[in-house]
Every structure is written in C-alpha cells, then in structure tokens.
C-alpha positions in Angstrom: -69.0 20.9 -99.4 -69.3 22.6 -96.4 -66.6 22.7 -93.9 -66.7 20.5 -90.8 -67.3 22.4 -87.4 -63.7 22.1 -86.1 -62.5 23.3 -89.0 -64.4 26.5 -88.6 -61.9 28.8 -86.6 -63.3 31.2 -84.3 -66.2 33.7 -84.9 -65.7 37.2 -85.4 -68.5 38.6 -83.0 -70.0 41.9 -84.2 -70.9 43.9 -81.2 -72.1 46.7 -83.0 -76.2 47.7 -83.8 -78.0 45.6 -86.1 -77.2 48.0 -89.2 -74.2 49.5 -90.8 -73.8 52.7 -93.0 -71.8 51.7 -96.2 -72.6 55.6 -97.4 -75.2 58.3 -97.6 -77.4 56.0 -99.1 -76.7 52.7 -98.5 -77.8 51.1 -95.2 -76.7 47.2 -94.7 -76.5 44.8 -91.8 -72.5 44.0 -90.5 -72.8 40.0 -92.0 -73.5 41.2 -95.4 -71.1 43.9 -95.6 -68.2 42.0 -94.8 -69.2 38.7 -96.4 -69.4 41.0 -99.8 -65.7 43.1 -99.1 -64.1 39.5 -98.5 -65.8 38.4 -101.3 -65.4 40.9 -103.3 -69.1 40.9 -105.2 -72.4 42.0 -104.3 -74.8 39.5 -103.2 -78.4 39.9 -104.8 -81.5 41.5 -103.5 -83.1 37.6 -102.4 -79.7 35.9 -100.8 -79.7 36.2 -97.2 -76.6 34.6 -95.3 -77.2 31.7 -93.3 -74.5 31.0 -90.0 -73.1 28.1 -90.2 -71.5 28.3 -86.8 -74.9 29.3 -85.9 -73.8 31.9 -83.4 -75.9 35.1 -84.5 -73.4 37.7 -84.0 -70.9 36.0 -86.5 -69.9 37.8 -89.1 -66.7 35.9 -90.0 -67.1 35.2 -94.0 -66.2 31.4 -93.5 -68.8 30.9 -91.4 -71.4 32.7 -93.6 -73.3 30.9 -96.4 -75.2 32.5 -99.1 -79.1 30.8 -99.4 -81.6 32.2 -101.8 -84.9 33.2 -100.6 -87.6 31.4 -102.1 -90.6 33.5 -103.4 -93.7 33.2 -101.7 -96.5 32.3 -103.5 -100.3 33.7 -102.8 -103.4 31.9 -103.6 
C-alpha cells in the first residue's frame, strides 16, 4: 500500500545535473542511485522510478517507487 501524502515527510531535492558518476564506468541519474544504496540492491535494466510526491527533483527513497517498463511492441 502506498503511503498517504501526509505521511510522506519532506523531499530530499537534488540540485545537482541530471547524471551522477558511481565510477569510471558507471554513469546513473541521482533518484536511482540513492533509491538502490538505501535499498541496498540493484534495480533492473526496465524499472524506472516513479515520484510519488511528484516533485521531479525528489530523490528521497520513500518517495520513489519502482514501475516496470512495459516493452513496446511493433507491428
């Protein structure tokens, strides 16, 4: 269940670019990286995290929810 929005706290407002350096050769945006250090896993190549504060410069991890991209079909 996802939490109600007065029981979200404040956000934690990246003011930072749009990409972070994790290492030499690991590029990531701010949301993910943090949401997977608090987490403590590595979220997979087609999860994307959705705001659920919707301010979009959150990065706070209870505000973040993991949604799976669906794959787009051609015809």
């Amino acid at each position: 269940m996802a939490p109600r929005e007065d029981d979200l706290g404040e956000c934690w407002l990246w003011q930072g670019g749009d990409t972070f350096r994790v290492s030499v050769d690991l590029v990531t945006t701010p949301r993910r990286y943090i949401y997977e250090y608090s987490m403590g896993e590595e979220l997979p190549a087609n999860v994307v995290l959705f705001t659920f504060c919707r301010v979009g410069s959150c990065c706070r991890p209870g505000h973040l929810r993991p949604v799976e991209i669906a794959k787009k079909r051609f015809t």
